[in-house]
N, C-alpha and C positions, 0 to 999 in steps of 0.2 A: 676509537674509530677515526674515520677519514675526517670529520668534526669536529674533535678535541683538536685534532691536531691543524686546522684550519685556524681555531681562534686561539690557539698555544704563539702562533707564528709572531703577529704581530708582539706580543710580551717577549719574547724570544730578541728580536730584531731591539724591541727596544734597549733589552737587558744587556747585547751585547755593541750597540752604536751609543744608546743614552751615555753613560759614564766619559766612555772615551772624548764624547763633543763637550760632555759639560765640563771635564779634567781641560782639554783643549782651549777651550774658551777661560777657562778658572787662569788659563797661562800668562794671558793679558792682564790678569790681575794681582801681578806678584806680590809690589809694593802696599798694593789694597789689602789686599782679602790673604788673613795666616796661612798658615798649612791645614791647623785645625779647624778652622771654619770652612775651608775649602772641603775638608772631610765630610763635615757636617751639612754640604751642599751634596755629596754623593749620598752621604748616608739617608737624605732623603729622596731622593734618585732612589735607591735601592730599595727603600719603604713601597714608594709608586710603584713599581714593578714587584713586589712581592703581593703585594695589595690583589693583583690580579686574580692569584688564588694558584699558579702555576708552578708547582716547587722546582721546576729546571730552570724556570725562567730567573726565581727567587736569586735560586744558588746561583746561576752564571752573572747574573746583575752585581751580588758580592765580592764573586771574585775577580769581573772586569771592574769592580770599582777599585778593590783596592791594586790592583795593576795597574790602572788610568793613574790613581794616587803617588806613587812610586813611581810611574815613570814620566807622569808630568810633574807633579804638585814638588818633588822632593829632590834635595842635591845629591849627587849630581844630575841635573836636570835631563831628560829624554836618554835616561837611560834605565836598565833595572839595576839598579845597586842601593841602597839606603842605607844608610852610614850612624846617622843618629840617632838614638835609640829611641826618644820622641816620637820620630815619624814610623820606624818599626812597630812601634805601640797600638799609633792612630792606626795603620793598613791593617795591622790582627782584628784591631776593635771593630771597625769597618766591615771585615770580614765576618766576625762572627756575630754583629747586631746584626747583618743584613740578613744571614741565615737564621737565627732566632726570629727576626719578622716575617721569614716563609715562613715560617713553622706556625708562628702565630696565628697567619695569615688563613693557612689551611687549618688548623683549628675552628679557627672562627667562623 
């Protein structure tokens, strides 16, 4: 009803703004922070928002992370293209732990 989808919203909002600001922000920290621990900053991003219990929310948090991933975190940089097969790796895994922890999520 009119309800779910009142409290759906904000997890929604966050699912598809969170990744993008935290990828964004992760840019200032190239020399700092790998590629994969920058992942591992999404992939808890994507935890937090599956947590909610909202499975669109889940799944969109996944796949704007690993799109935030690829086209901040990885060369050539602000673009979609990934080259190395490392970071093709980290965006799958990304993608599909986040959607294993909806799933979790709603289980639970």
């Amino acid at each position: 009803g009119a309800g779910a989808m009142v409290s759906r919203t904000p997890a929604l909002v966050a699912a598809v703004l969170g990744p993008i600001l935290v990828a964004a922000l992760l840019t200032t920290m190239h020399g700092v922070v790998t590629g994969s621990n920058a992942a591992l900053v999404l992939v808890l991003l994507v935890v937090a928002v599956a947590a909610t219990g909202h499975r669109s929310a889940g799944v969109v948090a996944a796949l704007v992370g690993a799109a935030s991933f690829d086209f901040f975190l990885t060369q050539p940089y602000f673009q979609f293209a990934t080259f190395a097969k490392d970071d093709v790796v980290t965006a799958v895994l990304l993608t599909v732990i986040g959607l294993g922890v909806t799933e979790l999520a709603l289980w639970g």
